[in-house]
MOPAC internal coordinates of N, CA, C and O (Angstrom, degrees):
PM7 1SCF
backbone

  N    0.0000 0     0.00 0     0.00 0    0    0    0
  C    1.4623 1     0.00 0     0.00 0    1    0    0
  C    1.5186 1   109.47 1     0.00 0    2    1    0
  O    1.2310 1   121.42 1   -32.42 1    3    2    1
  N    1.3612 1   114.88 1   147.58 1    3    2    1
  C    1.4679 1   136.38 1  -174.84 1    5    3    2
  C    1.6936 1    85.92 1   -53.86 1    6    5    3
  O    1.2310 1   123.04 1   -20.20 1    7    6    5
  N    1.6260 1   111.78 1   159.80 1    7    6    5
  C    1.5868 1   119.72 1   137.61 1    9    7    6
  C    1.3901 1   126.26 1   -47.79 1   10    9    7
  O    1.2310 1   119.52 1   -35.37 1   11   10    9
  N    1.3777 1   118.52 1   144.63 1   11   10    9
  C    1.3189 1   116.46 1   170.79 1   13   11   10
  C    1.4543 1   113.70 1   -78.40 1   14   13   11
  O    1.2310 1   123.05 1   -34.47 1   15   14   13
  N    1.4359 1   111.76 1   145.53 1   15   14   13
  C    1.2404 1   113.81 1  -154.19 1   17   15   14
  C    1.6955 1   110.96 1  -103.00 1   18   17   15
  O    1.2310 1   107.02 1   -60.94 1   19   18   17
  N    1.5102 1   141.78 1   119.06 1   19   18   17
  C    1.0300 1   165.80 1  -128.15 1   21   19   18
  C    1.2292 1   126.27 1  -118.72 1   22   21   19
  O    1.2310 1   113.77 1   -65.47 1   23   22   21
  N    1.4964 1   129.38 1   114.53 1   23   22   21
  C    1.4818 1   145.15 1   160.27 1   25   23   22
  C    1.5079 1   117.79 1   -88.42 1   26   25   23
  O    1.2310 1   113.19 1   -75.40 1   27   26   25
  N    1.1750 1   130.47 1   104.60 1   27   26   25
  C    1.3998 1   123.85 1   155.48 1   29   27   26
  C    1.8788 1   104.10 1    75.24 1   30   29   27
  O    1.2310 1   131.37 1  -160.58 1   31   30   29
  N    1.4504 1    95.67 1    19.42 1   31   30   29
  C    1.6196 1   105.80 1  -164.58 1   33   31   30
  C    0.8682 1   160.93 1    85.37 1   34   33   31
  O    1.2310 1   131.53 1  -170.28 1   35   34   33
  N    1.7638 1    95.34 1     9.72 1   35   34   33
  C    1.6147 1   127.85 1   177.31 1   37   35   34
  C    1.0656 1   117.66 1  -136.31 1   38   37   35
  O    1.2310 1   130.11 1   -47.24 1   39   38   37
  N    1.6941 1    98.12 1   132.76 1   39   38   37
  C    1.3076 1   113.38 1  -159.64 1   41   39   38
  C    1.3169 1   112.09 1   -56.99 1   42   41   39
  O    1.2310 1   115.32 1   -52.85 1   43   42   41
  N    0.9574 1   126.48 1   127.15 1   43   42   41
  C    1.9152 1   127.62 1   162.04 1   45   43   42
  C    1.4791 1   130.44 1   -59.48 1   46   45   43
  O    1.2310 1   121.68 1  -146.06 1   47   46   45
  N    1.4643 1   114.38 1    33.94 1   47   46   45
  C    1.4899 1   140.97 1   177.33 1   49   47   46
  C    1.3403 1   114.28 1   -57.34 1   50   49   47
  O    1.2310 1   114.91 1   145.03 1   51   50   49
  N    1.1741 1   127.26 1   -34.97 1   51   50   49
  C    1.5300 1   133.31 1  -178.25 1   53   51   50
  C    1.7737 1   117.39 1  -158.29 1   54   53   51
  O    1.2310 1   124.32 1    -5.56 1   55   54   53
  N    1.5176 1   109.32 1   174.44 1   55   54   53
  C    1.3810 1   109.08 1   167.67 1   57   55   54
  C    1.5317 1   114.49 1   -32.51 1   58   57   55
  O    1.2310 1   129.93 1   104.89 1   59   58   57
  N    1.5219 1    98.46 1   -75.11 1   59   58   57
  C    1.5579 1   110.50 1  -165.91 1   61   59   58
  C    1.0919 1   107.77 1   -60.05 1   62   61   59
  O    1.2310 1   113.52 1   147.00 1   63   62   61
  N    1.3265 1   129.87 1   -33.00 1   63   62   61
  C    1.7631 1   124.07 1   178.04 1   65   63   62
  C    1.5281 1   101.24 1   -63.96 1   66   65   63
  O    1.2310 1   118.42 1   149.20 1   67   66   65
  N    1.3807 1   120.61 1   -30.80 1   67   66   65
  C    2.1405 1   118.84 1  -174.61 1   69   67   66
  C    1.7519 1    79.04 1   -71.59 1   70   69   67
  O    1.2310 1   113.28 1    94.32 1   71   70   69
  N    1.2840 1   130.30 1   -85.68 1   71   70   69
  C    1.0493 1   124.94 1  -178.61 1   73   71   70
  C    1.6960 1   108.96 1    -5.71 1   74   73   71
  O    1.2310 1   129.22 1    83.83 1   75   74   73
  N    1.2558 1    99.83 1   -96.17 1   75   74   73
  C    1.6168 1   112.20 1  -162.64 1   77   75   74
  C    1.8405 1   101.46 1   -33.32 1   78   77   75
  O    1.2310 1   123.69 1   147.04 1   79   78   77
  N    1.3361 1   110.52 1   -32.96 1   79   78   77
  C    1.6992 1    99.75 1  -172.40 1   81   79   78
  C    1.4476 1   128.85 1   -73.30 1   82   81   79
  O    1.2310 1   132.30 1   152.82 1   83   82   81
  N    1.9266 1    93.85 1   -27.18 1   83   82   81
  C    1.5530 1    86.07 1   165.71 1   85   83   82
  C    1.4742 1   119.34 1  -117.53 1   86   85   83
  O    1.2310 1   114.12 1  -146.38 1   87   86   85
  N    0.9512 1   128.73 1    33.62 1   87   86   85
  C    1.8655 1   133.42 1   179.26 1   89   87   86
  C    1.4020 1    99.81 1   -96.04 1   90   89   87
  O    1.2310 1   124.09 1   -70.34 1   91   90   89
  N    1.3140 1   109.76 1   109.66 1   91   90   89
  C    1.4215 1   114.16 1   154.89 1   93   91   90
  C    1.8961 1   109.80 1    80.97 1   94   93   91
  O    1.2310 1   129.56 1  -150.01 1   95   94   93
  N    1.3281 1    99.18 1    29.99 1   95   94   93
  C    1.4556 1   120.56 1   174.29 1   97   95   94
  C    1.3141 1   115.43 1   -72.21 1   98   97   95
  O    1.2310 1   116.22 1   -20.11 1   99   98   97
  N    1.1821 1   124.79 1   159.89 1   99   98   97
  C    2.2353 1   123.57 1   165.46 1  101   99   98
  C    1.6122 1    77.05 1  -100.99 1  102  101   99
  O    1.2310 1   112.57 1   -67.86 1  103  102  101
  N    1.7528 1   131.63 1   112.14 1  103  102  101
  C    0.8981 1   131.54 1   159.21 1  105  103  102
  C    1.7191 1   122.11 1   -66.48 1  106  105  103
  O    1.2310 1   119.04 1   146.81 1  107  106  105
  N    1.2520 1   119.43 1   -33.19 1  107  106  105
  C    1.4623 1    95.72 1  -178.58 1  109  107  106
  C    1.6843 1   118.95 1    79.39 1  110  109  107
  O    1.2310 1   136.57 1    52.19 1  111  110  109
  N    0.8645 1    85.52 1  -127.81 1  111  110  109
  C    1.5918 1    83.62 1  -177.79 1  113  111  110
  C    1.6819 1   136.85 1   -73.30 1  114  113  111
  O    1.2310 1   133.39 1   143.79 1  115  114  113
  N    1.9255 1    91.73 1   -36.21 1  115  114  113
  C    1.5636 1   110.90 1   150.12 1  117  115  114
  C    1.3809 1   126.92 1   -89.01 1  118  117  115
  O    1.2310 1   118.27 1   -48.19 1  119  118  117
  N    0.8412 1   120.90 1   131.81 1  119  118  117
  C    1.8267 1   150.20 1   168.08 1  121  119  118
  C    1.3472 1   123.34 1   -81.58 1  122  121  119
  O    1.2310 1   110.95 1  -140.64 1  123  122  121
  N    1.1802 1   134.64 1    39.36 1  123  122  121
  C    1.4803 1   158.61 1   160.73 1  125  123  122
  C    1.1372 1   130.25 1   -41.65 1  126  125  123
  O    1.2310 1   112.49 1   -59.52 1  127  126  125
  N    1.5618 1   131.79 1   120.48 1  127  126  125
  C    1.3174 1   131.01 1   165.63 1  129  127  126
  C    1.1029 1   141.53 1   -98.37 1  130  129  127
  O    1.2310 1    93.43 1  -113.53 1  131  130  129
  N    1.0270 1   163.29 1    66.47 1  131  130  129
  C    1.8104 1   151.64 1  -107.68 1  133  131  130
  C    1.3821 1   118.26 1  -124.35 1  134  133  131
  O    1.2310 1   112.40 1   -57.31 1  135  134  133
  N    1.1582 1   131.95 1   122.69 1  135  134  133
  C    1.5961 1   152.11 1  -178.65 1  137  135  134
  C    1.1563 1   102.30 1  -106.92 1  138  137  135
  O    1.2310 1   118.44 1   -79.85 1  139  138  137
  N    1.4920 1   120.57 1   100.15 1  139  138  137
  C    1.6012 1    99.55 1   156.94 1  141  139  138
  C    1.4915 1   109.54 1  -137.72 1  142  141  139
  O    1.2310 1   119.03 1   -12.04 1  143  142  141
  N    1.2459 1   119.46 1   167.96 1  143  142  141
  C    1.7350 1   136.95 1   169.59 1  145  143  142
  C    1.7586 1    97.89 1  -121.73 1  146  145  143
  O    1.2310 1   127.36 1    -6.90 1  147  146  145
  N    1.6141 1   103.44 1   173.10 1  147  146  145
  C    1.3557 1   104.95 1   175.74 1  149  147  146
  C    1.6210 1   120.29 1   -55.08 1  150  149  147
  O    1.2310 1   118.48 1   166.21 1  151  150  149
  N    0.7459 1   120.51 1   -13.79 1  151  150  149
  C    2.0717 1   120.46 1   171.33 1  153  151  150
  C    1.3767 1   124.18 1  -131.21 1  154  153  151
  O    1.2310 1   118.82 1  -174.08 1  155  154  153
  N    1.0622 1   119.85 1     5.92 1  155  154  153
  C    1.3543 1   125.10 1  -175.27 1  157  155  154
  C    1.5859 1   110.50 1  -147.36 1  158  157  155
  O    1.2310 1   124.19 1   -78.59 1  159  158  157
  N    1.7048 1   109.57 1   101.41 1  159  158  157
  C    1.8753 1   105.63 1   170.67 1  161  159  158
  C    1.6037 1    93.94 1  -116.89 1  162  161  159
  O    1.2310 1   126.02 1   -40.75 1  163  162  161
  N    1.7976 1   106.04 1   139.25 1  163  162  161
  C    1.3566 1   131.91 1  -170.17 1  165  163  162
  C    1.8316 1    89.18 1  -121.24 1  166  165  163
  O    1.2310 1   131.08 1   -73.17 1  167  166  165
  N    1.9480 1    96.23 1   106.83 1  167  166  165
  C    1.4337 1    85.96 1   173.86 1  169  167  166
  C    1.7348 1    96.87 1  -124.27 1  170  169  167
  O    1.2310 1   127.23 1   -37.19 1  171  170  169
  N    1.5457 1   103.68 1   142.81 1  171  170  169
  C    1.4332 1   132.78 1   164.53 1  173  171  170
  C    1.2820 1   126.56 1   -64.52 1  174  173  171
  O    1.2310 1   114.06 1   -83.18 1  175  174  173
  N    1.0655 1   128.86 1    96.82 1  175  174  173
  C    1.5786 1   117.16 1   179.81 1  177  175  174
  C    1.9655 1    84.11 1   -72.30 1  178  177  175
  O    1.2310 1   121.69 1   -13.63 1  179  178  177
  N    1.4108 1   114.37 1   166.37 1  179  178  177
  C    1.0415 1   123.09 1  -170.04 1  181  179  178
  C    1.6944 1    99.56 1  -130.01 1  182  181  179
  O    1.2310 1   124.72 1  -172.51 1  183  182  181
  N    1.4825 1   108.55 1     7.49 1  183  182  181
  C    1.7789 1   113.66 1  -171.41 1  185  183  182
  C    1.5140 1    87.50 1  -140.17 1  186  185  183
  O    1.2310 1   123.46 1     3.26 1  187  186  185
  N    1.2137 1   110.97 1  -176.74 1  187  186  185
  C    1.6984 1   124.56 1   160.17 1  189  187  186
  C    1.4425 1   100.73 1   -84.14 1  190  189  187
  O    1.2310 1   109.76 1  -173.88 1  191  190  189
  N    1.7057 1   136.81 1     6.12 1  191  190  189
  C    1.3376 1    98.17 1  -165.91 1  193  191  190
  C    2.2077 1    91.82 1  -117.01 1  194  193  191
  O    1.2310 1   116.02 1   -44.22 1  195  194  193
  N    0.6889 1   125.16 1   135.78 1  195  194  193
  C    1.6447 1   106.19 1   153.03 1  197  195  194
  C    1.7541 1   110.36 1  -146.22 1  198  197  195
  O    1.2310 1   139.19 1   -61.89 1  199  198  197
  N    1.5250 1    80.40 1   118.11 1  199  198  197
  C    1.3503 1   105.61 1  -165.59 1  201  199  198
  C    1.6365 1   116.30 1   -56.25 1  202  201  199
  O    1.2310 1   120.93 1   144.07 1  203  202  201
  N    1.8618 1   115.83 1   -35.93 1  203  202  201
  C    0.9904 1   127.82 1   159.40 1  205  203  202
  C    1.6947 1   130.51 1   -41.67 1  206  205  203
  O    1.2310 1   122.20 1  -163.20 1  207  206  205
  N    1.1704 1   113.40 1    16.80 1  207  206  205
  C    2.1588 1   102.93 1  -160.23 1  209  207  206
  C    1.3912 1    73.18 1  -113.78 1  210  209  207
  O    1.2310 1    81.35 1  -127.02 1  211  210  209
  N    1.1959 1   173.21 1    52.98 1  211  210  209
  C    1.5212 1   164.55 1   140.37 1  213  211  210
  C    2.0144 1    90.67 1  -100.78 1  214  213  211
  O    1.2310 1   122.45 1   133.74 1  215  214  213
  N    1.4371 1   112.92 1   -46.26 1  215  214  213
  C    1.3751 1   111.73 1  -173.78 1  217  215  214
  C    1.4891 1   121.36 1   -80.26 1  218  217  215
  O    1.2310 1   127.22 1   162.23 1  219  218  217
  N    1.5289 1   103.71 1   -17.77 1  219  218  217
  C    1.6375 1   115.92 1  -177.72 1  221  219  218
  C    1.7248 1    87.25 1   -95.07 1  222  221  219
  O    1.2310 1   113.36 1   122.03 1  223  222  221
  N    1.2827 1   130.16 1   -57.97 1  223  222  221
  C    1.3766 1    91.61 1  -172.42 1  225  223  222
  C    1.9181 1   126.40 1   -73.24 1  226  225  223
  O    1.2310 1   127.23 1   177.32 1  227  226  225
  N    1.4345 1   103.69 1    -2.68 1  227  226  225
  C    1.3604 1   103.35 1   166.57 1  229  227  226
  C    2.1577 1   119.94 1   -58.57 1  230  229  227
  O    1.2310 1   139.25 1   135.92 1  231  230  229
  N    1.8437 1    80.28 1   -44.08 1  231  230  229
  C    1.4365 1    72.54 1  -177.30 1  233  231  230
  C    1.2226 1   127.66 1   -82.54 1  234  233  231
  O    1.2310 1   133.73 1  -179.06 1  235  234  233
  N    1.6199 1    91.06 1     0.94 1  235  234  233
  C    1.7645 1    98.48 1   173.05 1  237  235  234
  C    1.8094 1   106.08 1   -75.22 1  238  237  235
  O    1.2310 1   122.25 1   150.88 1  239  238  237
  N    1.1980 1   113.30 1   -29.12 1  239  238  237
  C    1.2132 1   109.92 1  -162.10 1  241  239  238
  C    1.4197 1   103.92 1   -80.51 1  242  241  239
  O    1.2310 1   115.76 1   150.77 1  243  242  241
  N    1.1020 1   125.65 1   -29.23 1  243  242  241
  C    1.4656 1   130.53 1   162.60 1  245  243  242
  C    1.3627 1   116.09 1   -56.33 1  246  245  243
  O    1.2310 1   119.39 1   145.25 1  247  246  245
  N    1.2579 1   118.77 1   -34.75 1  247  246  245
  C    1.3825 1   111.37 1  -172.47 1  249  247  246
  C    1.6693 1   122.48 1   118.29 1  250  249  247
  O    1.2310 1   132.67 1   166.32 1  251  250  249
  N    1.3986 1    93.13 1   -13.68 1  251  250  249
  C    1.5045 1   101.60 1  -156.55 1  253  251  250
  C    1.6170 1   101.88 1   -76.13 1  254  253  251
  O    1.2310 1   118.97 1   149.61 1  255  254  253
  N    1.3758 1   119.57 1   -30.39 1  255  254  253
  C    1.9266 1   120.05 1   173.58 1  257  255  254
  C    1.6038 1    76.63 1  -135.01 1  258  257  255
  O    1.2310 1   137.01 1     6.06 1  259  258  257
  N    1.2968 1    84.65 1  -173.94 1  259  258  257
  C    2.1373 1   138.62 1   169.88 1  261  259  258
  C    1.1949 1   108.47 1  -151.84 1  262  261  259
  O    1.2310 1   137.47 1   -46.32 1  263  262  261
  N    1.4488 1    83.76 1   133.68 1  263  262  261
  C    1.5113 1   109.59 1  -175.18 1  265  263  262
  C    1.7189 1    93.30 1  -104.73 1  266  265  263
  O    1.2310 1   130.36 1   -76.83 1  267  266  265
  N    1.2202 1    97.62 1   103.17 1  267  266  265
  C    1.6459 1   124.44 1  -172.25 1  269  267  266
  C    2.0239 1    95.86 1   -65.98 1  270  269  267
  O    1.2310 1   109.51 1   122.69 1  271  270  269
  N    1.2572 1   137.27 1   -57.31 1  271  270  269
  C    0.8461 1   128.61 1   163.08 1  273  271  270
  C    1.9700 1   125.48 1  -163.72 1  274  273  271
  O    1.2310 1   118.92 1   -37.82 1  275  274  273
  N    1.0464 1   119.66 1   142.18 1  275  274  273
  C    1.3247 1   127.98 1   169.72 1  277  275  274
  C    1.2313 1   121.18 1   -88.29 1  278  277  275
  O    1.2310 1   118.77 1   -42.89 1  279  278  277
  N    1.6782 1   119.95 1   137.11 1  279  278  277
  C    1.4475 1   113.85 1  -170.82 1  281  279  278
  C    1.3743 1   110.25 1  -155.30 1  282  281  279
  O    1.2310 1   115.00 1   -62.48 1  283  282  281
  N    1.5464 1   127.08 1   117.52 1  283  282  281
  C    1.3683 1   120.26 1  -178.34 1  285  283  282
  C    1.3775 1   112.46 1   -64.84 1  286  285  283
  O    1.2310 1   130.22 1   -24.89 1  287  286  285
  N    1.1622 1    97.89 1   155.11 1  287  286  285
  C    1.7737 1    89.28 1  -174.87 1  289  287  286
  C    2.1237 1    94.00 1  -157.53 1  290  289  287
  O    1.2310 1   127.47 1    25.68 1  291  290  289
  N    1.2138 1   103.23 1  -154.32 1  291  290  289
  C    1.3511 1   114.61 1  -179.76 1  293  291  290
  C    1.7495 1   110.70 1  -158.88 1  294  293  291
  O    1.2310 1   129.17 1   -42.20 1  295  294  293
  N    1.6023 1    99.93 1   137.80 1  295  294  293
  C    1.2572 1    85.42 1  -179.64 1  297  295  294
  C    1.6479 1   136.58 1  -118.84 1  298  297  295
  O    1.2310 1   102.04 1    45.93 1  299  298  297
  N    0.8588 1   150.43 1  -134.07 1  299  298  297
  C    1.7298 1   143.17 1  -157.76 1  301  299  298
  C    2.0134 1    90.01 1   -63.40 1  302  301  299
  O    1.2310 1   116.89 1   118.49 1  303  302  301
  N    1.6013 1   123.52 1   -61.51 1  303  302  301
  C    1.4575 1   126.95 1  -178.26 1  305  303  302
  C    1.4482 1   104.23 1   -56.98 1  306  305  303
  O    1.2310 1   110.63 1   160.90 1  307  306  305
  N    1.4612 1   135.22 1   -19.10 1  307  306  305
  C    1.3066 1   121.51 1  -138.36 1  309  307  306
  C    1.0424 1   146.10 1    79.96 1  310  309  307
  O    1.2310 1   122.69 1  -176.70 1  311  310  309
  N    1.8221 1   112.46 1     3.30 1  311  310  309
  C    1.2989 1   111.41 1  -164.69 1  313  311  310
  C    1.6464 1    94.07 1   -88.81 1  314  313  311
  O    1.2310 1   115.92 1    -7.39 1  315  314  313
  N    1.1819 1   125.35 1   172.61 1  315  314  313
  C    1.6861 1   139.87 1  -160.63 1  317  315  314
  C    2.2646 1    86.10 1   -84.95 1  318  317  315
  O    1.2310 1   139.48 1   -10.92 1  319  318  317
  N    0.9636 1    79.83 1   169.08 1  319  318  317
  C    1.8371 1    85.26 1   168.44 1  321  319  318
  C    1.6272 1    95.84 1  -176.97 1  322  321  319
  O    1.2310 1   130.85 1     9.72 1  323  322  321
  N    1.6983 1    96.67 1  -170.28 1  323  322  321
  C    1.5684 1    99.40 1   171.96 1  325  323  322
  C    1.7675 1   100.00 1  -140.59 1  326  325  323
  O    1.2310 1   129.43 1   -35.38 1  327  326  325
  N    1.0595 1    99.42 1   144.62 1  327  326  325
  C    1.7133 1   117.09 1   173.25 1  329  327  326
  C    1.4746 1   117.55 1  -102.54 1  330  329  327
  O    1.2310 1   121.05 1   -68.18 1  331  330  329
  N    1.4259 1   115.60 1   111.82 1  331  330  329
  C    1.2157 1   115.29 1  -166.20 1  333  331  330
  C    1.3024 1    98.23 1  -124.28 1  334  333  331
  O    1.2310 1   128.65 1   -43.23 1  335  334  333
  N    1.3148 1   100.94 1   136.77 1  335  334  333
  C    1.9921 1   105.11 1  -174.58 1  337  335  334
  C    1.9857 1    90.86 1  -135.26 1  338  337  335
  O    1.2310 1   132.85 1   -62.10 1  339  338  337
  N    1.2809 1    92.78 1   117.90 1  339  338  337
  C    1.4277 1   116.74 1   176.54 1  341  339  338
  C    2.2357 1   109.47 1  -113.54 1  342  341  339
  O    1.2310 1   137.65 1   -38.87 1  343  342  341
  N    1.1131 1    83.41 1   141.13 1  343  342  341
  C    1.4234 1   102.96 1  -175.84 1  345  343  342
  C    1.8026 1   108.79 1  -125.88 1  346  345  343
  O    1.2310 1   128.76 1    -6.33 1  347  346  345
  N    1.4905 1   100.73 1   173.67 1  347  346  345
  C    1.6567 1    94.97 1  -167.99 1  349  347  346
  C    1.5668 1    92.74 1   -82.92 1  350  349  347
  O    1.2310 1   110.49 1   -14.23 1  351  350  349
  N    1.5753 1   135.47 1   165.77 1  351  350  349
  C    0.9878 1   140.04 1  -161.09 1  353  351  350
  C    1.6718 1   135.71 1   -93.22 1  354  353  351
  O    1.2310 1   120.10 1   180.00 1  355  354  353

């Protein structure tokens, strides 16, 4: 099996591991907001860009989450973003 695939240095193995990678991060380049409960994290890109969706759909492809759905949207300024709601896999 491939490597597990990585945010900020954690593996993307489950909900709580997507959780744990972006709560309380120095984002850098992404601008992120994160909602989660035990099976369901809803994360905000806060820009048009999030550099992370190459690693969420890896770990989707593994099996390890689902990405239940993606949705352009806009946020509090108006700027465009994306809403990503991931589930365990």
């Amino acid at each position: 099996m491939s490597e597990k695939p990585t945010a900020y240095g954690v593996e993307l193995d489950s909900v709580a591991a997507v959780a744990s990678a972006f709560v309380d991060k120095p984002f850098g380049e992404d601008f992120i907001a994160v909602r989660s409960s035990d099976d369901l994290v809803t994360i905000r890109s806060l820009e048009t860009n999030f550099s992370h969706m190459d690693a969420l759909l890896e770990a989707q492809k593994q099996g390890h989450i689902s990405i239940q759905s993606i949705t352009a949207g806009t946020n509090g300024d108006g700027t465009p973003c994306f809403n990503i709601e991931v589930v365990e896999g």
